[in-house]
N, C-alpha and C positions, 0 to 999 in steps of 0.2 A: 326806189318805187315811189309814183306818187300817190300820195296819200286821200282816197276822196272823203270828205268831211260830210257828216248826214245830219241833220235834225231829229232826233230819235226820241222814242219815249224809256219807262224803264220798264222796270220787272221787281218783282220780290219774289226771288228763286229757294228756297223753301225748301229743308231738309229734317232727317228725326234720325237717333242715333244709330248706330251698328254695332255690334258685337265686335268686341277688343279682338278676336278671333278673327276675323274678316278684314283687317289692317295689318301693314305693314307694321313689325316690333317700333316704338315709337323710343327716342334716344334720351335716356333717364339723364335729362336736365331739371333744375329746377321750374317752377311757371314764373314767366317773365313778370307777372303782378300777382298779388295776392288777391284771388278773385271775392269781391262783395256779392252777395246775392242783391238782382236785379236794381245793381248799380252800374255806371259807367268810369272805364280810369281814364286818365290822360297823365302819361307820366307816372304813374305811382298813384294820384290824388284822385278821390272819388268827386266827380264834377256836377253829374247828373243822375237822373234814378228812371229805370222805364215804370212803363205805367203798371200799376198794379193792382185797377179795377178795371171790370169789361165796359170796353166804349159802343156805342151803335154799331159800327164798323166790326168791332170784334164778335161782339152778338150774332154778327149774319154769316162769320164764318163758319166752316166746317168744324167739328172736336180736333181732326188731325191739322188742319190751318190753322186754328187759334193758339193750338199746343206749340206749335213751328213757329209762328211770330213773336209769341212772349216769353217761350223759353229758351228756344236759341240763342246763343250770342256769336256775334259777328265779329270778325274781327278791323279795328278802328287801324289805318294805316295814314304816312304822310303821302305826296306826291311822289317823292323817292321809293314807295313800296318799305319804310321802315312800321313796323308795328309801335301804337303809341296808345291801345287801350283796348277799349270791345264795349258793345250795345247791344242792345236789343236786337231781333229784323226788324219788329217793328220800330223802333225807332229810329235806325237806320235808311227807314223805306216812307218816312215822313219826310213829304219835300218840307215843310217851315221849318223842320229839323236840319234838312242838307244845307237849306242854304242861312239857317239862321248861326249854327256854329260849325260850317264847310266840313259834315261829317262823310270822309271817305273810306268804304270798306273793301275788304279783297272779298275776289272771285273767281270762277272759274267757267271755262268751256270747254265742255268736250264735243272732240267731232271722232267719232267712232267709226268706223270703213270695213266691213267684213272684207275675204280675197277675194271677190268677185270689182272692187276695189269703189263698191256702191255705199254711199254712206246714207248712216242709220238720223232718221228724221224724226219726229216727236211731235203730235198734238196736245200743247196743256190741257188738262184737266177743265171742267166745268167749272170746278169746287176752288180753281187758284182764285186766289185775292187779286194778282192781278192779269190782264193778257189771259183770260179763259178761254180757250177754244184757238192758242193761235198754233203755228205750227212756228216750229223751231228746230235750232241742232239738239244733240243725240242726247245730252243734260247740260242743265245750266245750274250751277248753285253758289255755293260759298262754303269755305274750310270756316268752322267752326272753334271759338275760344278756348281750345283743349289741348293739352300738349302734342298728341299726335298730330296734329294737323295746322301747331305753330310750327314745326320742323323746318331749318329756311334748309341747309343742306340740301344738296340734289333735289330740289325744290319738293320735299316729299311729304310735307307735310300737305300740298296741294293734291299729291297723288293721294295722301290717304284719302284725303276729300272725298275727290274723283272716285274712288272704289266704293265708297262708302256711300254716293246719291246715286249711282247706278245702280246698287242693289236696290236702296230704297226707291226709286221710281220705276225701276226697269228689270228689277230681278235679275242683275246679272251676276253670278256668282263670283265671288270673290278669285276663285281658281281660274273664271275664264278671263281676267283682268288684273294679271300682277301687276302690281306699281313698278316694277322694272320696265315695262313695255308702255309706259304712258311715256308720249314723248313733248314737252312744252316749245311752245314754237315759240311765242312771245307775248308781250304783256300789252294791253289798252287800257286807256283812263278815258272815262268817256263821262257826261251829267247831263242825265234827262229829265226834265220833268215825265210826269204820266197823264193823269187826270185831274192835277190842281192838288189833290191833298199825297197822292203816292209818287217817287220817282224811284232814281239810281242817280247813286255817285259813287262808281266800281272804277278799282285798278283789277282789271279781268285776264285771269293766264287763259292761252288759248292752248289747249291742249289734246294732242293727235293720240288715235289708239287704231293699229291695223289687224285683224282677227275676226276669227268666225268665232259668236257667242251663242247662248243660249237665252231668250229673252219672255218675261212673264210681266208684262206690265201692271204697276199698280193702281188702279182706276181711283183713287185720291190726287194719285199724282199727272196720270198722264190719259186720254183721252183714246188715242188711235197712234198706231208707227208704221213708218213704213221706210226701204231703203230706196234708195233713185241714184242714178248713173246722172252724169254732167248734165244730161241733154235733158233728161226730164226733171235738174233740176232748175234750169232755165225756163222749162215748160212754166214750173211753180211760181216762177217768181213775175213772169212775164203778166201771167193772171192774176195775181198779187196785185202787180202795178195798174192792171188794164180794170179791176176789181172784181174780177170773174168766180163764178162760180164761192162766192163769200170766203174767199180763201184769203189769208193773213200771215203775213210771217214778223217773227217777233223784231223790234226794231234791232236790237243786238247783233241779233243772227243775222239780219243784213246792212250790218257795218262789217261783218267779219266777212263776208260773200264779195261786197262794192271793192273792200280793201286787199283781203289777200286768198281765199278763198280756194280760186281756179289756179293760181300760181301755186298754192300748196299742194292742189288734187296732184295735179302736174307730177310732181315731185313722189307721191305715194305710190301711183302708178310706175313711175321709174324706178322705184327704190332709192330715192336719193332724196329723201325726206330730212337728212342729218342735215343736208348742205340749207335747208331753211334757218336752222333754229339761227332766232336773236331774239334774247332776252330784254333789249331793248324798250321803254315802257313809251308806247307811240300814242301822243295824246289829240283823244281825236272829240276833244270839248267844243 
């Protein structure tokens, strides 16, 4: 397939815990670092520290956004997708940070399909720090510096992710989204600036879920949803492009639409979604 290469901005995709009860049993390994409080590893060695006074920037966000940026930690990986430390989001989500010590974190995308085989769509929040108000796939986030969700096995530590920022942005119950039924197609590296002080430097799993849910959106996290069939999501994007009715789609979301998108739907509607997967990490810098 060939590959089309975008100009994109980024995102700080933005999550808060879930109950050990709503995850998959997580595989009683050691943690690969001994975690510092609001420090950063590389290797084993604490290299840097996130910030630990409120900045301007942090002042204007929401209590649930400022709590998600400074106290999540991300996880810090190479180009290969090997883990080699964890930061902040926000420091993660600082371009003089991305590009002054090339920090790249994992990510995730879900594209969710109820059986009518219409997939579930997303307006960010007001309240995001970044891309307010744009419309996007079904969640976007990051697996978190925790042992459940470093699991590389059956990539499940990405699924617990996944379970775990559905609820929190979209109320979808843990019961209507086992991690057995998230299915990963493949992986993208992609580095966007955003607006001069914020980007993305994600190796991002793209990942398919086919099911009727039950859905309670969280108005912290998400704005307006809605599902659309192929043709009216063309409609979207066409208006998008032509700048119609101030509608916006996240840059991400349309690297994954431009690149493999309609080839996937393709395939869900057939039932022959297995014959996608490639784990493959397609970098589309």
């Amino acid at each position: 397939m060939m590959l089309r290469h975008s100009i994109v901005l980024g995102r700080a995709a933005l999550s808060s815990s879930l109950p050990l009860s709503r995850c998959a049993p997580s595989l009683k390994a050691k943690p690969l670092f001994i975690t510092l409080s609001k420090s950063r590893l590389i290797s084993g060695k604490a290299i840097g520290s996130s910030p630990t006074t409120p900045t301007m920037e942090a002042e204007n966000m929401s209590d649930v956004q400022r709590r998600l940026m400074f106290d999540d930690e991300c996880i810090l990986v190479d180009k290969e997708d090997h883990v080699i430390g964890h930061d902040s989001k926000y420091n993660c989500h600082l371009m003089e940070k991305i590009e002054s010590e090339n920090l790249l974190h994992r990510a995730f995308s879900v594209f969710l399909f109820n059986t009518k085989y219409e997939l579930l769509l997303q307006q960010r929040s007001a309240t995001k720090v970044t891309f307010p108000l744009v419309w996007t796939n079904t969640c976007c986030s990051h697996p978190l510096y925790r042992e459940s969700e470093l699991i590389e096995e059956n990539t499940l530590g990405v699924k617990n992710a996944a379970q775990r920022k559905l609820y929190d942005e979209l109320g979808i119950a843990a019961t209507d989204v086992h991690v057995d039924q998230f299915v990963p197609l493949g992986r993208i590296l992609y580095k966007a600036p955003s607006d001069g002080k914020w980007g993305e430097h994600e190796l991002d799993y793209l990942v398919f879920f086919v099911g009727d849910v039950t859905v309670h959106p969280n108005p912290e996290e998400v704005a307006d949803i809605k599902y659309v069939n192929k043709e009216q999501l063309k409609e979207i994007i066409r208006k998008a492009d032509a700048g119609e009715d101030g509608i916006k789609l996240s840059p991400w979301f349309r690297l994954v639409v431009d690149n493999f998108l309609f080839d996937w739907w393709d395939k869900v509607e057939s039932n022959t979604l297995s014959e996608a997967v490639n784990m493959k990490i397609h970098n589309l810098t």
